[in-house]
N, C-alpha and C positions, 0 to 999 in steps of 0.2 A: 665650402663652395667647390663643385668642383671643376674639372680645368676647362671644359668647355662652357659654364656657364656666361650668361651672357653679361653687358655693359649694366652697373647696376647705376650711374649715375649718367644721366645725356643731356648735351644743353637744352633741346626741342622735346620738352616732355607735352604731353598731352596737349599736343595738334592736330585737332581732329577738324573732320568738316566744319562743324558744328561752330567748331571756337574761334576759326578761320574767316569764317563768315559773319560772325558776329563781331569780331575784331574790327573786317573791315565794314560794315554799315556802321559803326560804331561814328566812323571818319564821311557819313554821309549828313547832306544836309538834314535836320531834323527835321524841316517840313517834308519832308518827302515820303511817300508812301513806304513802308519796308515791311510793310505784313507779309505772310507768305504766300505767295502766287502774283504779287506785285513784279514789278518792272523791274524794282531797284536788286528785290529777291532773286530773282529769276537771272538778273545778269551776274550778280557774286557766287553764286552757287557752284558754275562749272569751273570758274577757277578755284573755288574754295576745296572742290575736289581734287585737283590738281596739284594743288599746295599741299593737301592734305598726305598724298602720295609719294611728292615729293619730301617729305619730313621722313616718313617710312623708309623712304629709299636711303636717306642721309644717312641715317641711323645704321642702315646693312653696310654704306658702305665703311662707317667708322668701323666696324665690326668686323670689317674685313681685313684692316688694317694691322688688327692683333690676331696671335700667333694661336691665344687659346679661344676665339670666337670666328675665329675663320674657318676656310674648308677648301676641299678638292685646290686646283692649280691656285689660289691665293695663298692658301699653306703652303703651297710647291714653290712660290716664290717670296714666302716669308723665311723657309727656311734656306732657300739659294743665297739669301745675302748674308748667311753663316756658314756656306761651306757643309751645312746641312742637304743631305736630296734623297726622297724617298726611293724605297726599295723597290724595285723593279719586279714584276712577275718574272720568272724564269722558268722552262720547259725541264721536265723527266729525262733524264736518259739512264739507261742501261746496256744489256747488251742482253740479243735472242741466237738462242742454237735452232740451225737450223739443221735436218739433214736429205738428202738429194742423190743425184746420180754425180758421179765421178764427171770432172770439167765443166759441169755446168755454172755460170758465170750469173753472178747477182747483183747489178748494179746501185749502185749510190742511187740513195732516192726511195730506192723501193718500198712501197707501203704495207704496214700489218697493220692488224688488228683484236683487241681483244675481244669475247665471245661477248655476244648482246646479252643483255640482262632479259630475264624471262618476264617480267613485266614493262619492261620501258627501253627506250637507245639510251637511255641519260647515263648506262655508265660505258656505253662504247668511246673507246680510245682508240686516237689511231698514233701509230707509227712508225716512221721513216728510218731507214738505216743510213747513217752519216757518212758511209765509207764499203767500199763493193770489196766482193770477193770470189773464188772459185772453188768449188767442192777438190781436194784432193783427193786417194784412193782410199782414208778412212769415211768418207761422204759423209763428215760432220764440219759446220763449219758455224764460225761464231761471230756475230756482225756485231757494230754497235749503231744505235738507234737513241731517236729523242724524239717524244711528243709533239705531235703536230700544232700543239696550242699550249699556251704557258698555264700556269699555276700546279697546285694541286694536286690536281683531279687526276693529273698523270702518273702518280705513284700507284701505279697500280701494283696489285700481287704478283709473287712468282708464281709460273705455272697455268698464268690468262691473261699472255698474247699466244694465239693459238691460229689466226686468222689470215691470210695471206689475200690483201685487198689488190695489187700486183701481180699478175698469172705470170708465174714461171716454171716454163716448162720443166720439167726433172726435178719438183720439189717434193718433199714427201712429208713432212712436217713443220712444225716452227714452236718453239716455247724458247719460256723465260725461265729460267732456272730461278734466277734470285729478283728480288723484286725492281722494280726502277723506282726511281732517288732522283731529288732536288728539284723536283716540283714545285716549286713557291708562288702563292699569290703575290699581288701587289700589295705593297705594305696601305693598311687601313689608316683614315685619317687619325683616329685615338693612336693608336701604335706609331705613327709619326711623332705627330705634336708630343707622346710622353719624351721620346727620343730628342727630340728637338729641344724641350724644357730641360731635360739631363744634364743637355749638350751646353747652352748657354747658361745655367745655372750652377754648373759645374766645370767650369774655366781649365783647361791644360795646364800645366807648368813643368812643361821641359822633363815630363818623365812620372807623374804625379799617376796617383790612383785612376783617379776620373782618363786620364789620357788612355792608358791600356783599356780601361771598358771602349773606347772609344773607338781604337785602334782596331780592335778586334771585330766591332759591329761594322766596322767599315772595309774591313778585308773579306766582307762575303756578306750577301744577303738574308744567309739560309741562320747566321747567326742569332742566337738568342739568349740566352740570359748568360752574364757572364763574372765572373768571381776570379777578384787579380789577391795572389798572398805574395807578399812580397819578402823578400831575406828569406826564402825556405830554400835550402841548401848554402847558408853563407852569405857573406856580404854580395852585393850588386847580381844576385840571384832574384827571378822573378819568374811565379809561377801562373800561368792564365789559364783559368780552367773555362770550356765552353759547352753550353750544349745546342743545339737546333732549338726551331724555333716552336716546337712540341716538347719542348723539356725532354728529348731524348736524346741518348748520347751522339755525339759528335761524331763523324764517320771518319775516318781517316784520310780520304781526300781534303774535307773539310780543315782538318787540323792541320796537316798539312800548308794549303792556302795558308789559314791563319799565321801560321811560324812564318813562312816565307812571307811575309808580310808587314812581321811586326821584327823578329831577329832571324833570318834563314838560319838553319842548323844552330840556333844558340848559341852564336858565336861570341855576339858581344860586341861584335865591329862596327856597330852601327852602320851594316847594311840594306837593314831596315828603317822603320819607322823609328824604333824605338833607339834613344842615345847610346853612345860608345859609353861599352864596358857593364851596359845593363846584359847581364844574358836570361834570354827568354823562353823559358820552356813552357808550350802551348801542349794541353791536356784536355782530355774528356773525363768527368769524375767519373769512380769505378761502382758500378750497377749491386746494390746487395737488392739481392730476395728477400723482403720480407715473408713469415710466415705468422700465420694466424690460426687461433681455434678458437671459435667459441657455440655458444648453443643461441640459436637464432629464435624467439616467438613474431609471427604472421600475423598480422589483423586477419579474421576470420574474412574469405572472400576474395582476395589476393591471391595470387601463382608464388608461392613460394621460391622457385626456380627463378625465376622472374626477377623478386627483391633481392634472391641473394645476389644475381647478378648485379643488381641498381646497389646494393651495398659495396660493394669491389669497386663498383664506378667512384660510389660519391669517397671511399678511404683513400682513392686515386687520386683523385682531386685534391685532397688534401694533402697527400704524399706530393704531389708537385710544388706546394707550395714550397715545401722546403728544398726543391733542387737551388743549391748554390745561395742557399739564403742567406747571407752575414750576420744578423741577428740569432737567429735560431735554428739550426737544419734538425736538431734532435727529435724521434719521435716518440711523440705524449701519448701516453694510452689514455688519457682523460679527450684528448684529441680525438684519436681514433673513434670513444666511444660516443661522440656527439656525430662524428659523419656518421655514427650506423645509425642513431637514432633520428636527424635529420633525413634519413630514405622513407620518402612514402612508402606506407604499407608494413613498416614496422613499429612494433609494439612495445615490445621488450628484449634484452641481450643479456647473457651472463655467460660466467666462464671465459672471458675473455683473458688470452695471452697472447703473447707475441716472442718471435724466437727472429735472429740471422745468421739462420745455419747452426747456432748451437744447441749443447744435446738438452738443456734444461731450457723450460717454457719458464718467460719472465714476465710479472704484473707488476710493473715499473715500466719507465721511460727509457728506451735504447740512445745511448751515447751513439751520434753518426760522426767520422770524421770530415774534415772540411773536405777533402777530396774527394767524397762519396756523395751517393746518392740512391732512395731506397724507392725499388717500385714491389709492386701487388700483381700477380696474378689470380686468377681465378684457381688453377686448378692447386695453389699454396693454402687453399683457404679450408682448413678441418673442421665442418660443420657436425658438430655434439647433438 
């Protein structure tokens, strides 16, 4: 069953109009007329509807009551009375170069934007820079800026915000070098309630496993899957590896946050969260390149170009399951060969090998260490 499914046992089973209303003539005198379109009919009917709604209602609102049949602000206050609270959307920011005439002066506030998509506004972004500044005599100057609206949508690329929705005189440019970051939706009700079942099903204890996962999802939003080894470097050593919430590695800010959060600087002092003497080293696992080669057949009819890419996608997929996985992170080439074969539009595969970084192609399973974590690019992929 799974966690949203609903009550499978209620005391008010099948209360329908029907049974409502027969119940109560049931309680009417038996000489009296009760056919339908009678007097006695006609007057039990609109209550028997009413009842009948009212049983319905009962039922959502027991449902509401539990943590795996509930939703929106009823989960938001099932999980307040555990110290549980969903993830918050948060806005983009980075920082754009602008450049200008010497002393011209660029206020906090001022709005960009990136270029309109050539079919639609839906990926226009706009924004704001957080903090003003003045071209000096090299007429480059670098603001920082955040999204005018949370989630997402605001990570946009480097190199498109290009747009200056704010006329200021002496400006002569605007981009984004590197891309904007920490964009996040609101956390979805599935992504809550698993968090929330984690969190009550796996009780604290003063420094325990489940406590660091905990710790960690709770020192930032943008956190996502997270893998604690504990005793690696010696006694009351504790290692917490994290990635975002797209199974990519962890930014440095991020990590950052995190340590300051649970031990600052590993110290041990229990300045943190985490007890005196634990010392805490907060990680991102280190990124191997998978490579690939094999000889790809097309169902006749198909874009070749096409599947191979839906191929990359779906070994990606796969490849994510194993970031930080405790069970298993090692990758299968029996694995691998079922995401190619699960791609629409293919047929058949052979040849397949797999290498990381080393000089000999291997048809066996790659040992990953627990620290790591394996992604796929397109252009790693040697098609035979």
């Amino acid at each position: 069953m799974s966690e949203k499914a609903g009550l499978t046992v209620f005391p008010y089973r099948d209360q329908s109009e029907e049974v409502i209303r027969e119940r109560m003539m049931s309680k009417v005198n038996q000489t009296w007329d009760r056919t339908e379109g009678s007097f006695i009919w006609d007057s039990l009917s609109p209550p028997a509807i009413e009842f009948a709604l009212a049983y319905i209602r009962a039922k959502e609102v027991l449902e509401w009551g539990f943590a795996a049949t509930t939703f929106g602000l009823y989960l938001d206050a099932r999980g307040a009375e555990r110290g549980v609270f969903r993830r918050p959307a948060q806005k983009a920011t980075g920082v754009i170069t602008l450049t200008g005439e010497k002393d011209v002066y660029v206020p906090k506030g001022t709005m960009f934007a990136t270029e309109i998509d050539e079919l639609s506004a839906e990926n226009l972004q706009y924004f704001v820079t957080t903090e003003g500044g003045t071209f000096s005599a090299e007429k480059t100057l670098n603001l920082k800026v955040e999204c005018t609206v949370e989630g997402s949508l605001g990570n946009v690329l480097g190199g498109t915000i290009s747009i200056a929705v704010s006329k200021i005189a002496g400006l002569t440019s605007i981009t984004n070098d590197h891309p904007m970051a920490g964009g996040v939706d609101e956390e979805t009700d599935e992504a809550f309630l698993e968090r929330y079942l984690k969190h009550v099903r796996n009780p604290g204890a003063s420094g325990n496993i489940a406590d660091y996962i905990r710790w960690a999802t709770e020192a930032d939003s943008s956190v996502g899957k997270v893998r604690v080894r504990p005793l690696v470097g010696g006694n009351g050593h504790v290692q917490v590896l994290i990635v975002d919430l797209k199974d990519h590695p962890a930014t440095p800010e991020l990590l950052e946050k995190v340590q300051t959060y649970i031990d600052p600087d590993g110290s041990g002092f229990g300045a943190g969260v985490a007890p005196i003497g634990a010392k805490v080293t907060v990680i991102t696992p280190l990124k191997l390149d998978l490579q690939l080669k094999l000889k790809l057949t097309v169902i006749r009819g198909y874009d070749a170009q096409k599947i191979k890419r839906d191929v990359v996608q779906s070994i990606g997929e796969y490849l994510r399951t194993l970031v930080l996985n405790t069970e298993d992170n090692d990758v299968r080439l029996s694995k691998v060969g079922q995401a190619i074969m699960m791609t629409q539009g293919v047929q058949d595969f052979d040849q397949l090998t797999m290498t990381l970084g080393e000089e000999i192609d291997v048809t066996h399973n790659l040992d990953i260490p627990d620290d790591a974590m394996v992604v796929l690019a397109y252009d790693d992929v040697v098609w035979l």
